[in-house]
C-alpha positions in Angstrom: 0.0 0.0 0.0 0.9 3.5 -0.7 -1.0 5.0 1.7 -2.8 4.7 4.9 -5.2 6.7 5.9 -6.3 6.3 10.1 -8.8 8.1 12.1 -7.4 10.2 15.0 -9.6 12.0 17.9 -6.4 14.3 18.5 -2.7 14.4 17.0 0.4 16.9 17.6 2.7 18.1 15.1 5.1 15.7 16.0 3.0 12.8 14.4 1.6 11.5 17.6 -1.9 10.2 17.6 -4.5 9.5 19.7 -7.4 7.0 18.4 -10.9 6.3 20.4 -8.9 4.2 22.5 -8.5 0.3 23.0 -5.4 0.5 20.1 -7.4 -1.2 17.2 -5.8 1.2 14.5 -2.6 0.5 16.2 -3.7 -3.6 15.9 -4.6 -3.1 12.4 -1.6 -1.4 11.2 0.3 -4.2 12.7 -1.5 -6.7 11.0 -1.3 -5.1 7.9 3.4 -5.1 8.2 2.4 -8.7 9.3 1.3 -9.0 5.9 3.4 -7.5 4.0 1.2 -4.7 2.6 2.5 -1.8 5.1 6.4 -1.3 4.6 8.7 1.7 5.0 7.3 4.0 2.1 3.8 3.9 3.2 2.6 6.9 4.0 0.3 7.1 7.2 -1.9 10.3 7.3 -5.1 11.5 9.1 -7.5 14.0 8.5 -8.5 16.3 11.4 -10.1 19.4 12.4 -7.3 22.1 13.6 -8.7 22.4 16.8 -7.4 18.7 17.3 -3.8 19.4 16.5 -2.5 19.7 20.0 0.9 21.1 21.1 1.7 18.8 23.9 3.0 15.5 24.1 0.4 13.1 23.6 1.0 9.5 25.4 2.9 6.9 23.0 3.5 3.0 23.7 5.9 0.5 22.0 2.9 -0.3 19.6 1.7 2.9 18.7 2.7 4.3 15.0 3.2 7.9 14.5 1.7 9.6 11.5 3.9 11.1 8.6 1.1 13.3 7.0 -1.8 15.3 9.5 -4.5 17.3 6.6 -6.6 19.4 9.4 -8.3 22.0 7.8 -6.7 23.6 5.3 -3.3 23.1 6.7 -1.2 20.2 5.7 1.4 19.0 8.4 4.5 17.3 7.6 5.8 15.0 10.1 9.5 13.7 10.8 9.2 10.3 10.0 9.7 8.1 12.7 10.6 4.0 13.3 7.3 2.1 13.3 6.4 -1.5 15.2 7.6 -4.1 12.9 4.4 -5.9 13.6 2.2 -7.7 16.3 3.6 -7.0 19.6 1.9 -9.9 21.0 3.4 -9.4 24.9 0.9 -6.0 24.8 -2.3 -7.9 24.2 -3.9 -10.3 27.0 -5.7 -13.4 25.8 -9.2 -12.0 25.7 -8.3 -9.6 23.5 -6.4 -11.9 21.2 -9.7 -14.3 21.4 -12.0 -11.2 20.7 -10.4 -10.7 17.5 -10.2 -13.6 14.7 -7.2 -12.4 12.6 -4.9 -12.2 15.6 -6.7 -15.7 17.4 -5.7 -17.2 14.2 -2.1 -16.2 14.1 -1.3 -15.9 17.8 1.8 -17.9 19.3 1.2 -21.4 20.4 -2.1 -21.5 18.7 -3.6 -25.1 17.7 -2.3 -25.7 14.0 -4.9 -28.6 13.6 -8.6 -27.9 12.4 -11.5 -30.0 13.6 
């Protein structure tokens, strides 16, 4: 993919993003460099209402991605591109949320490699 467009309730001009919370963009993303549709030249951009655009530090983990591209309003941000997870960080996610989710149940570590 070329480009990835996420949503983002708020963002800072540093690329830093904040979703509706849970990290399911974050999840998806990952999935995505699992299979190899997400490398290094994809672009990752939101759209945003400037009000959004904060100028503090927003809270990052190890399995967050930054954005490279933030369109809010009629101003187009550039961001300093940044190193992104490589993939699944499976130690972050507990086993309910791996179950709640088919695509990860089905490729988690340890998983039963046998069908019924």
């Amino acid at each position: 993919m070329d480009l990835v467009v996420c949503g983002s309730v708020a963002v800072n001009r540093q690329g830093a993003r904040v979703g509706k919370g849970d990290g399911f963009s974050d999840l998806e993303f990952a999935l995505l460099v699992e299979a190899g549709l997400v490398g290094t030249d994809t672009v990752v951009a939101t759209t945003i209402q400037p009000l959004q655009v904060l100028a503090e530090a927003l809270p990052e983990t190890d399995h967050d991605f930054r954005l490279d591209l933030i369109i809010a309003g009629e101003e187009v941000i550039t961001c300093r591109r940044s190193p992104r997870p490589q993939g699944i960080l499976w130690d972050h996610l507990d086993a309910a949320k791996i179950a709640a989710i088919p695509a990860l149940a089905a490729q988690a570590p340890g998983r039963a490699t046998s069908t019924p």
